[in-house]
PDB file of N, CA, C and O in Angstrom, chain B, residues numbered from 101:
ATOM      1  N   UNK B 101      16.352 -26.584 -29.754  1.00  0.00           N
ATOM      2  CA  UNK B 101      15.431 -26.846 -28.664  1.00  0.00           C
ATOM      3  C   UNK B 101      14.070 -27.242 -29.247  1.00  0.00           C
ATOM      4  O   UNK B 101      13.613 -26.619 -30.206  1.00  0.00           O
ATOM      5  N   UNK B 102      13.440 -28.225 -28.709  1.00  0.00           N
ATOM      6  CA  UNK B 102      12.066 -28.618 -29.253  1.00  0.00           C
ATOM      7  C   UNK B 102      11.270 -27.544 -28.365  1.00  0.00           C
ATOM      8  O   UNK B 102      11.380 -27.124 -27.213  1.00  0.00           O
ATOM      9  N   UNK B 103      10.204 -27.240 -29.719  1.00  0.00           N
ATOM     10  CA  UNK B 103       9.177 -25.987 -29.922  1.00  0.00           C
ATOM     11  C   UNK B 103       8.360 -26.091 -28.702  1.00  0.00           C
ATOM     12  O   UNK B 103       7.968 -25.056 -28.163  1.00  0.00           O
ATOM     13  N   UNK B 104       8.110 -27.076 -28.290  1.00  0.00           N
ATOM     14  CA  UNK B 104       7.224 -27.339 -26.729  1.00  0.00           C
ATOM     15  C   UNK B 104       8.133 -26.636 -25.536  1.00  0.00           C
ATOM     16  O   UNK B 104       7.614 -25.915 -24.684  1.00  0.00           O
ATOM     17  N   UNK B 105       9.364 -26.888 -25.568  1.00  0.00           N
ATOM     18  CA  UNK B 105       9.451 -26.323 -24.348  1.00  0.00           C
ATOM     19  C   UNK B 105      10.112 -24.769 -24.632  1.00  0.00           C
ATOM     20  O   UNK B 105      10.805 -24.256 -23.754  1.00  0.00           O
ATOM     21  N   UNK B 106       9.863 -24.097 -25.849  1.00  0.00           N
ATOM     22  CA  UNK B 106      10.212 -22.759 -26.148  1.00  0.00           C
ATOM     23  C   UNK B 106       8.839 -22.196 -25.675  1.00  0.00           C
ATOM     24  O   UNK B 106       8.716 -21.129 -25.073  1.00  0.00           O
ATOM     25  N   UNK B 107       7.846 -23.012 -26.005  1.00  0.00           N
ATOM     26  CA  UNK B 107       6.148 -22.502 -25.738  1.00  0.00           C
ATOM     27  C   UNK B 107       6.082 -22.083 -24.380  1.00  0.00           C
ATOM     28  O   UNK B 107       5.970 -20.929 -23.965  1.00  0.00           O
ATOM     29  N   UNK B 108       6.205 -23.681 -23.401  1.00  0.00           N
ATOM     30  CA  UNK B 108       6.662 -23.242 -22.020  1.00  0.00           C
ATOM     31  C   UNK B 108       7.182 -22.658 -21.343  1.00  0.00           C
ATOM     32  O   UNK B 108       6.843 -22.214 -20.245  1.00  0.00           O
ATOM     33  N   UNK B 109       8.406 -22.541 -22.099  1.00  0.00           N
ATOM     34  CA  UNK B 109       9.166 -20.956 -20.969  1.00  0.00           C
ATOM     35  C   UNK B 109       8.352 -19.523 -21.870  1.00  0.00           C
ATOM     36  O   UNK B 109       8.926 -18.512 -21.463  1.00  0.00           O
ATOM     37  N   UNK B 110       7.702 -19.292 -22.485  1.00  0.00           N
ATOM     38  CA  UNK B 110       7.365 -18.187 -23.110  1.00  0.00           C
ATOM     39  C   UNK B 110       6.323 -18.268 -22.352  1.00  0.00           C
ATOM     40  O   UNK B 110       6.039 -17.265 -21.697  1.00  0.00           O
ATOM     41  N   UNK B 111       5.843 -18.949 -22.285  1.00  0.00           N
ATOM     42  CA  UNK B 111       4.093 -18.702 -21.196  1.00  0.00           C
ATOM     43  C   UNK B 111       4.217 -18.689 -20.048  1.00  0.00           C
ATOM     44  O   UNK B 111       3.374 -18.049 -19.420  1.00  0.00           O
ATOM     45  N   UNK B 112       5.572 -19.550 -19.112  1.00  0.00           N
ATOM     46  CA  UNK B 112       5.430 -19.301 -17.638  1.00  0.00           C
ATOM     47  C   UNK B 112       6.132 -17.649 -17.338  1.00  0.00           C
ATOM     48  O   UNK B 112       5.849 -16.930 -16.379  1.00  0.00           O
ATOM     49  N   UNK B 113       7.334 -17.250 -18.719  1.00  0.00           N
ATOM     50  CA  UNK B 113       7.515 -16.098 -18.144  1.00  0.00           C
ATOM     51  C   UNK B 113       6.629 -15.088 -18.349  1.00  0.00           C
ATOM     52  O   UNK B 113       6.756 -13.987 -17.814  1.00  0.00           O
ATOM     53  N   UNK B 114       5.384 -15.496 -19.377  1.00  0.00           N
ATOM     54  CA  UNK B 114       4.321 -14.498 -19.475  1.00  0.00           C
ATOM     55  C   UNK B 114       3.567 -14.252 -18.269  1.00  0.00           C
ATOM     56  O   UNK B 114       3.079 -13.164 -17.965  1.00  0.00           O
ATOM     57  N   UNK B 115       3.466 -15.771 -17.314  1.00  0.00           N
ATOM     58  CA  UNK B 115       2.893 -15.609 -16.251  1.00  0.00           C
ATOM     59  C   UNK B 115       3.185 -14.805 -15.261  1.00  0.00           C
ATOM     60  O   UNK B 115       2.513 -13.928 -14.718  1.00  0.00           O
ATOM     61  N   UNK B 116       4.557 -15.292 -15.021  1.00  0.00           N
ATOM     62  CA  UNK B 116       5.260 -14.694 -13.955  1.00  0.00           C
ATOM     63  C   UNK B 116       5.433 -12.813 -14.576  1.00  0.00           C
ATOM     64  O   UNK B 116       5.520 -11.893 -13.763  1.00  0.00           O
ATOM     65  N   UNK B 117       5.447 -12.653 -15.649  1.00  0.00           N
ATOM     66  CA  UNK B 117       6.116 -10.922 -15.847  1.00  0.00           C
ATOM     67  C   UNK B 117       4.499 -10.297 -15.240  1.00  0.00           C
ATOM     68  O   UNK B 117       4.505  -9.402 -14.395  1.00  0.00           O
ATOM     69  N   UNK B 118       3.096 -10.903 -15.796  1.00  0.00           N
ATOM     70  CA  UNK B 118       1.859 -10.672 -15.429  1.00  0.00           C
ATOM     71  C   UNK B 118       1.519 -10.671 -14.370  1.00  0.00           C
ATOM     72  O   UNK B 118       0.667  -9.823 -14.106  1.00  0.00           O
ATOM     73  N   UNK B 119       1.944 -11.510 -13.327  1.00  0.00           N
ATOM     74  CA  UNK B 119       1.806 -11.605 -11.712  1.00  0.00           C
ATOM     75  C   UNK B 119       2.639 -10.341 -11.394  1.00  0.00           C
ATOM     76  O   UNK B 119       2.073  -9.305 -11.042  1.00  0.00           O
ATOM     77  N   UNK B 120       3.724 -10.407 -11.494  1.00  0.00           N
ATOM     78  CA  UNK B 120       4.122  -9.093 -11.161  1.00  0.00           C
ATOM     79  C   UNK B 120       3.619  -7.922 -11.378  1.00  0.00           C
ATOM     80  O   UNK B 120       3.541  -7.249 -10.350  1.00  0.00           O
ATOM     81  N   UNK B 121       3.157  -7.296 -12.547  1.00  0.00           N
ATOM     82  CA  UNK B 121       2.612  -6.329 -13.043  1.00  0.00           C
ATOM     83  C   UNK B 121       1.519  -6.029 -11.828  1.00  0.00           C
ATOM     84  O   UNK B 121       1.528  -5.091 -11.031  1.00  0.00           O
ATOM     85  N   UNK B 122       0.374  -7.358 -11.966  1.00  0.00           N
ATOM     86  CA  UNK B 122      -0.577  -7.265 -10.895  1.00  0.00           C
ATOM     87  C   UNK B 122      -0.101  -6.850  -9.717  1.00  0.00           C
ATOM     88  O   UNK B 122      -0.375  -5.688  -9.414  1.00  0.00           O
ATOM     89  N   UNK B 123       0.740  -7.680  -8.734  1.00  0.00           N
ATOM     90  CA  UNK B 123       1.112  -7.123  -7.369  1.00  0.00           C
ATOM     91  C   UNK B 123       1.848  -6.121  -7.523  1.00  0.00           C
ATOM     92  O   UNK B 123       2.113  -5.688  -6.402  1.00  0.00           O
ATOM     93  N   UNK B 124       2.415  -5.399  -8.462  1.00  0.00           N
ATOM     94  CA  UNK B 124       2.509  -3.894  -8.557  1.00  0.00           C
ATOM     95  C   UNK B 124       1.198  -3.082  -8.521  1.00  0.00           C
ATOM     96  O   UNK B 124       0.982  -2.353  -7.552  1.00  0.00           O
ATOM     97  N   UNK B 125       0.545  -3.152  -9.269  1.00  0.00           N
ATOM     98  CA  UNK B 125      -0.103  -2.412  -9.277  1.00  0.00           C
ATOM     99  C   UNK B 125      -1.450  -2.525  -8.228  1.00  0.00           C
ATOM    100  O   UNK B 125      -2.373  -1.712  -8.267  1.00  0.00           O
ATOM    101  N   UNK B 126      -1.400  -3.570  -7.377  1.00  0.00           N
ATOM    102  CA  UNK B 126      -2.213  -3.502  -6.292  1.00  0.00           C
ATOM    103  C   UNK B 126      -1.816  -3.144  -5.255  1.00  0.00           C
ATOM    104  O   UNK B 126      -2.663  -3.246  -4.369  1.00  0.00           O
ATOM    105  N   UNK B 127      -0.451  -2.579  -4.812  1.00  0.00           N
ATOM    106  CA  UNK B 127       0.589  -2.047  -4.155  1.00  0.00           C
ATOM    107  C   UNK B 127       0.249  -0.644  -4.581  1.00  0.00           C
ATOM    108  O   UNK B 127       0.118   0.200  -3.695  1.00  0.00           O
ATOM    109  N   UNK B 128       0.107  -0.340  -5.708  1.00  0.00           N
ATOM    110  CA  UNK B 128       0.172   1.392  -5.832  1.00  0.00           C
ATOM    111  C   UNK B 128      -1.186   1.356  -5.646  1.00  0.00           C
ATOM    112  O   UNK B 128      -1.355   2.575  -5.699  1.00  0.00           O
ATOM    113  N   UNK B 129      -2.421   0.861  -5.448  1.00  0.00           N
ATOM    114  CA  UNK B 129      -3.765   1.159  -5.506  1.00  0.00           C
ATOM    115  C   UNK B 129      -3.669   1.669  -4.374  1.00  0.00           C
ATOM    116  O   UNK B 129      -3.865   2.859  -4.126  1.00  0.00           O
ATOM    117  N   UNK B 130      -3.131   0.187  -3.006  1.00  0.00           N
ATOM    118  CA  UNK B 130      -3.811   0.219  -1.816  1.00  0.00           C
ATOM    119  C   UNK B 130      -2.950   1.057  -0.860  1.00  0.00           C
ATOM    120  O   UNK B 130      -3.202   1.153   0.341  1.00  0.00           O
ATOM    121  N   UNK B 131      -1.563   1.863  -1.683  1.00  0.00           N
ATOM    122  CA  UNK B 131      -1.067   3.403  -1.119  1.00  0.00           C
ATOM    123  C   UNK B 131      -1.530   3.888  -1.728  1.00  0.00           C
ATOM    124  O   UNK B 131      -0.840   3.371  -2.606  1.00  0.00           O
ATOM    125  N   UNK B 132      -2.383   4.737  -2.457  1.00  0.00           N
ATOM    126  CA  UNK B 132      -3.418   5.801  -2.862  1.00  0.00           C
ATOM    127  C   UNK B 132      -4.516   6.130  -1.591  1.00  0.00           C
ATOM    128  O   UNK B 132      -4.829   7.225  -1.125  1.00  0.00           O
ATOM    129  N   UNK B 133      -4.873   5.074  -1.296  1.00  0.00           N
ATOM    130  CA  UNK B 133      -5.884   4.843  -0.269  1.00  0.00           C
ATOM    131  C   UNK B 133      -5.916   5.077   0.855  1.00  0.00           C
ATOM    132  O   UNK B 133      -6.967   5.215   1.481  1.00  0.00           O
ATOM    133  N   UNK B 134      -4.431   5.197   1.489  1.00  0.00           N
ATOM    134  CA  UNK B 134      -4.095   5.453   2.240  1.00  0.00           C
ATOM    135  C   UNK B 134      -4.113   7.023   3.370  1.00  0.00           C
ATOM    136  O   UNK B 134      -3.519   8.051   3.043  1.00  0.00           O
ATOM    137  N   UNK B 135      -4.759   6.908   4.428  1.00  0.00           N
ATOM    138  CA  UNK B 135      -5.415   8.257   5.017  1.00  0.00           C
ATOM    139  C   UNK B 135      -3.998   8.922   5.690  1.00  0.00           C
ATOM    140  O   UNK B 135      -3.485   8.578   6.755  1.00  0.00           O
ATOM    141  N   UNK B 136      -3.646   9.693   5.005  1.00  0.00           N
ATOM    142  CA  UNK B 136      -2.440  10.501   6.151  1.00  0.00           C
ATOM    143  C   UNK B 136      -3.350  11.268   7.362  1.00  0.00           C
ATOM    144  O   UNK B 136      -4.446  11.810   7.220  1.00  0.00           O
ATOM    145  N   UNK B 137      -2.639  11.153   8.448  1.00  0.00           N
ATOM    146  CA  UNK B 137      -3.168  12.216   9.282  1.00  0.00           C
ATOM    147  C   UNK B 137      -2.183  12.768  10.072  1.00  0.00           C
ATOM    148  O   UNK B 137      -2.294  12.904  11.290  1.00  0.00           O
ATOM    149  N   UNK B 138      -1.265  13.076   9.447  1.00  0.00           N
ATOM    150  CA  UNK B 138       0.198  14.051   9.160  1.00  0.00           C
ATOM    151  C   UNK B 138      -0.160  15.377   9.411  1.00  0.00           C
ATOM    152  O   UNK B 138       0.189  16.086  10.355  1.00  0.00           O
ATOM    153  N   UNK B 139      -0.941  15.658   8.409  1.00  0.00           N
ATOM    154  CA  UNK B 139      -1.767  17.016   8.465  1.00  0.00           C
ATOM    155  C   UNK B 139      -3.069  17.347   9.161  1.00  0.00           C
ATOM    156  O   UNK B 139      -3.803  18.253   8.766  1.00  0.00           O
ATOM    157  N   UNK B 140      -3.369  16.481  10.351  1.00  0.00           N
ATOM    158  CA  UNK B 140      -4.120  16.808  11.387  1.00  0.00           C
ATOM    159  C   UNK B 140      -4.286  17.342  12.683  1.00  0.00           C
ATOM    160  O   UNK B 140      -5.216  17.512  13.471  1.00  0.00           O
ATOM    161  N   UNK B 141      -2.675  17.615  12.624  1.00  0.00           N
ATOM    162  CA  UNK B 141      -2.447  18.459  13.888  1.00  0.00           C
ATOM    163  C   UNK B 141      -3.174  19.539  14.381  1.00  0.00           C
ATOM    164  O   UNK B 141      -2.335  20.413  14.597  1.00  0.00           O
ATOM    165  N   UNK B 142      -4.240  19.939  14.667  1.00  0.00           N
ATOM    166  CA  UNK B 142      -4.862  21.482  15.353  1.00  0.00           C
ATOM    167  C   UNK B 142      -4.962  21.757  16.645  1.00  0.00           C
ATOM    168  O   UNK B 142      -5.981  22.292  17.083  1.00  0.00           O
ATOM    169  N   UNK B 143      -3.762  21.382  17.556  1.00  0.00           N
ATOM    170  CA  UNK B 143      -3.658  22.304  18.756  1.00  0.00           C
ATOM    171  C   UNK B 143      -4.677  21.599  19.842  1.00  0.00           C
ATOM    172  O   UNK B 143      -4.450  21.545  21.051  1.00  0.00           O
ATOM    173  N   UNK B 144      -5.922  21.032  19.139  1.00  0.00           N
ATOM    174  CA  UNK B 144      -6.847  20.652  19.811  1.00  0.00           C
ATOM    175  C   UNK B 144      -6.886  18.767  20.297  1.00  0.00           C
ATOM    176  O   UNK B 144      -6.578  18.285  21.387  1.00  0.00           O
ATOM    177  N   UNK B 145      -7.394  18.018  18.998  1.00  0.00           N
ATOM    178  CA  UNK B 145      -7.682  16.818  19.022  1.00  0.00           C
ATOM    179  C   UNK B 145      -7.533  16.524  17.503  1.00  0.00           C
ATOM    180  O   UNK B 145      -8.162  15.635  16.928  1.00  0.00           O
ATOM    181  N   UNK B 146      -6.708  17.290  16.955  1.00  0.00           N
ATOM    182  CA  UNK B 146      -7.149  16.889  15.028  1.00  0.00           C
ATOM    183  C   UNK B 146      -6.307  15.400  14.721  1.00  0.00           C
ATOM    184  O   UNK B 146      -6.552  14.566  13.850  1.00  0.00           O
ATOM    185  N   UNK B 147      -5.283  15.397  15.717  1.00  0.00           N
ATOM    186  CA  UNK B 147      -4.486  14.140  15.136  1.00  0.00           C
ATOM    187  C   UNK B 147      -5.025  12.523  15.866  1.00  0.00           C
ATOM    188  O   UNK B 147      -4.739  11.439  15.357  1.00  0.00           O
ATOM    189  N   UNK B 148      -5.851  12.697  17.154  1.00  0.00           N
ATOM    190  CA  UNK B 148      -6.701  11.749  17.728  1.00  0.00           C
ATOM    191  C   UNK B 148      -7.449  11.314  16.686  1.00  0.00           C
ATOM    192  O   UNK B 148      -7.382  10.393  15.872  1.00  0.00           O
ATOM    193  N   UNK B 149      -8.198  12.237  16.927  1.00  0.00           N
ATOM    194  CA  UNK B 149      -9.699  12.405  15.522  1.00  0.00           C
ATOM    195  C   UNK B 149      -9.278  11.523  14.512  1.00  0.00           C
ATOM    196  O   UNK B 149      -9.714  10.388  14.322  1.00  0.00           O
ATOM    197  N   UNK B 150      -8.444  12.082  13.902  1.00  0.00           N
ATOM    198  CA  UNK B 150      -7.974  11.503  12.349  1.00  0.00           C
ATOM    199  C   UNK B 150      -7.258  10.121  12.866  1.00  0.00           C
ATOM    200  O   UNK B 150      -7.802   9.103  12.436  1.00  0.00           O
ATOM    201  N   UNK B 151      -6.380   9.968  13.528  1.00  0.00           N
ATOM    202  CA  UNK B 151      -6.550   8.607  13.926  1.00  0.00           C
ATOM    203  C   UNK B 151      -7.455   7.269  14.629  1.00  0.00           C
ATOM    204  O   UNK B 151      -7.427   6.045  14.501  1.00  0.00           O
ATOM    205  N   UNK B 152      -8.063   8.015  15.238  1.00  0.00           N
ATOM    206  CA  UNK B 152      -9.315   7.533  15.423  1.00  0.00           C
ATOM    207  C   UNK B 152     -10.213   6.964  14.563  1.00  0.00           C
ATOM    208  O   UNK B 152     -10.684   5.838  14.721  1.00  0.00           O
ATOM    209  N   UNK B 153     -10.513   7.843  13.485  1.00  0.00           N
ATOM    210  CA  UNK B 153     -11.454   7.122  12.840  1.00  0.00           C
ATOM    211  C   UNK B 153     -10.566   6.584  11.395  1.00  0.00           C
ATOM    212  O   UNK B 153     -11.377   6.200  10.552  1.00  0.00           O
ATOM    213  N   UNK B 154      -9.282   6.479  10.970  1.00  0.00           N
ATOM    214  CA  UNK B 154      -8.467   5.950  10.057  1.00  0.00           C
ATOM    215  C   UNK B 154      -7.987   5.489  10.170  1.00  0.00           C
ATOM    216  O   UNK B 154      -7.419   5.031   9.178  1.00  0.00           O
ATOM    217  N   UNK B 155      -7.616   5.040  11.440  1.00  0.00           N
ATOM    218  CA  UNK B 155      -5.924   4.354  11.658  1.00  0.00           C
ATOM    219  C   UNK B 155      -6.177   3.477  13.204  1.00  0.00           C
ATOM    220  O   UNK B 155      -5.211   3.109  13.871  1.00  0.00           O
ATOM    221  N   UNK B 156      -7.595   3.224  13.627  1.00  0.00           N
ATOM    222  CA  UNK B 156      -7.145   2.657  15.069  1.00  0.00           C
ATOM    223  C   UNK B 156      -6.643   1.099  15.528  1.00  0.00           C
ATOM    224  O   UNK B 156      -6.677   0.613  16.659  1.00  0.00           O
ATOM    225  N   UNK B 157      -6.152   0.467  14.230  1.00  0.00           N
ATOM    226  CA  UNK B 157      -5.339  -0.527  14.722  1.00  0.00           C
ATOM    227  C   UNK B 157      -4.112   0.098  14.895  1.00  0.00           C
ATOM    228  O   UNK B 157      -3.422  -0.503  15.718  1.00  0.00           O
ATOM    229  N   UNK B 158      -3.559   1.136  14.397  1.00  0.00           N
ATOM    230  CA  UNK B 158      -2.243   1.464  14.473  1.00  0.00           C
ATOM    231  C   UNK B 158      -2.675   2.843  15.460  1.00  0.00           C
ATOM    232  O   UNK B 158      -1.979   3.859  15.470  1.00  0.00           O
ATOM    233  N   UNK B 159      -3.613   2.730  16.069  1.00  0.00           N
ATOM    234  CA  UNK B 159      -3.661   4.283  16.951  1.00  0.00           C
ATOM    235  C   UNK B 159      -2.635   5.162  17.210  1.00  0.00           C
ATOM    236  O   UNK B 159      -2.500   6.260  16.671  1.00  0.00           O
ATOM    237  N   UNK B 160      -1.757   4.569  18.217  1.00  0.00           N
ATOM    238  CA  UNK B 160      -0.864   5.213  19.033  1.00  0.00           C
ATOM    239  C   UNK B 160       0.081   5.564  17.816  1.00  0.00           C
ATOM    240  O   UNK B 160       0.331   6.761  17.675  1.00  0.00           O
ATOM    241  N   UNK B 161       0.708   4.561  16.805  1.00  0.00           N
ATOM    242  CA  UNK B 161       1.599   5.067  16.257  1.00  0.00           C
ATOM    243  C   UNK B 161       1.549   6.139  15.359  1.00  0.00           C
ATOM    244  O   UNK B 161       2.470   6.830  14.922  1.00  0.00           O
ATOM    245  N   UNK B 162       0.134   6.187  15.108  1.00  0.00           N
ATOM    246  CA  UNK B 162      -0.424   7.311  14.140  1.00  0.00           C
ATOM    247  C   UNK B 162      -0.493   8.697  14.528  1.00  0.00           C
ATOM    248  O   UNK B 162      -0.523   9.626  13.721  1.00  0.00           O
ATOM    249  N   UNK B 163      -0.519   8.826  15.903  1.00  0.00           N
ATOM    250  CA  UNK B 163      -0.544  10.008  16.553  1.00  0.00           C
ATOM    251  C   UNK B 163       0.725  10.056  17.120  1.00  0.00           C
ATOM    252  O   UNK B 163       1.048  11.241  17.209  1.00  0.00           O
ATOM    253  N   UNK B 164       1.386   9.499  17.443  1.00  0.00           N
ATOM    254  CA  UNK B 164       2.967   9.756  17.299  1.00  0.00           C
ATOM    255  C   UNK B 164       3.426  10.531  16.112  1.00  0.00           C
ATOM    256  O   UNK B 164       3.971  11.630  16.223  1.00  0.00           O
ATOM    257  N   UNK B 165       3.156   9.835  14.770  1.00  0.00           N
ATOM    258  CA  UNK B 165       3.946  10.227  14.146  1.00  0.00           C
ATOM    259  C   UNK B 165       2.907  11.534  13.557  1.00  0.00           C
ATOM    260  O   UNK B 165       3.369  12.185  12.620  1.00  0.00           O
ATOM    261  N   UNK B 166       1.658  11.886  14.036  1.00  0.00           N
ATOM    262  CA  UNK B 166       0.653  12.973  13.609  1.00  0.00           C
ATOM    263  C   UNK B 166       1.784  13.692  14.526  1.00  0.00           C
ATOM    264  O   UNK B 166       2.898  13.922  14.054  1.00  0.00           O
ATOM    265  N   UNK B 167       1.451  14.028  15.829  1.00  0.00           N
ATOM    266  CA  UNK B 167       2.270  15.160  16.762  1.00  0.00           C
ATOM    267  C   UNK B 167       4.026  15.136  16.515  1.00  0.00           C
ATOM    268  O   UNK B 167       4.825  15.564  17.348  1.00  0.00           O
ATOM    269  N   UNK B 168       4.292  14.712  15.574  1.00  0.00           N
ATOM    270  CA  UNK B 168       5.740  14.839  14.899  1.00  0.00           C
ATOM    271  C   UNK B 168       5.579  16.111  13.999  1.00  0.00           C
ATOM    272  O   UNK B 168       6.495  16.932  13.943  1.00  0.00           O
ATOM    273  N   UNK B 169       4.824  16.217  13.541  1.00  0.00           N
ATOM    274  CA  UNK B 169       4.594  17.007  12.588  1.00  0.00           C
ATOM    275  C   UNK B 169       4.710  18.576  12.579  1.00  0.00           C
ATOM    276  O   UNK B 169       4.447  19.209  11.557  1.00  0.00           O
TER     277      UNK B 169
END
């Protein structure tokens, strides 16, 4: 095989193994980050609350799955 295109596949799969790495690991960042409010249940308003101020594009489902708990 001529040395040019051994170069080329060695660098696009460097690319591609590196892209991956990245969208791994920006996947585990942006679940770190992530606010449970699982554990906000108090009888009162704890799982509103916590959805409320963490989660209110997903409101309802957040307090669904808070009062599951």
């Amino acid at each position: 095989m001529d040395q040019t295109i051994i170069d080329y596949i060695v660098i696009i799969s460097t690319v591609l193994f590196a892209s991956f790495l990245f969208v791994t690991n920006i996947k585990s960042l942006t679940e770190n980050f992530v606010v449970d409010c699982s554990n906000a249940k108090d009888g009162v308003s704890g799982c509103r609350d916590c959805c409320n101020t963490n989660e209110p594009n997903t409101y309802q489902n957040c307090v669904d799955n808070c009062m599951k708990n």
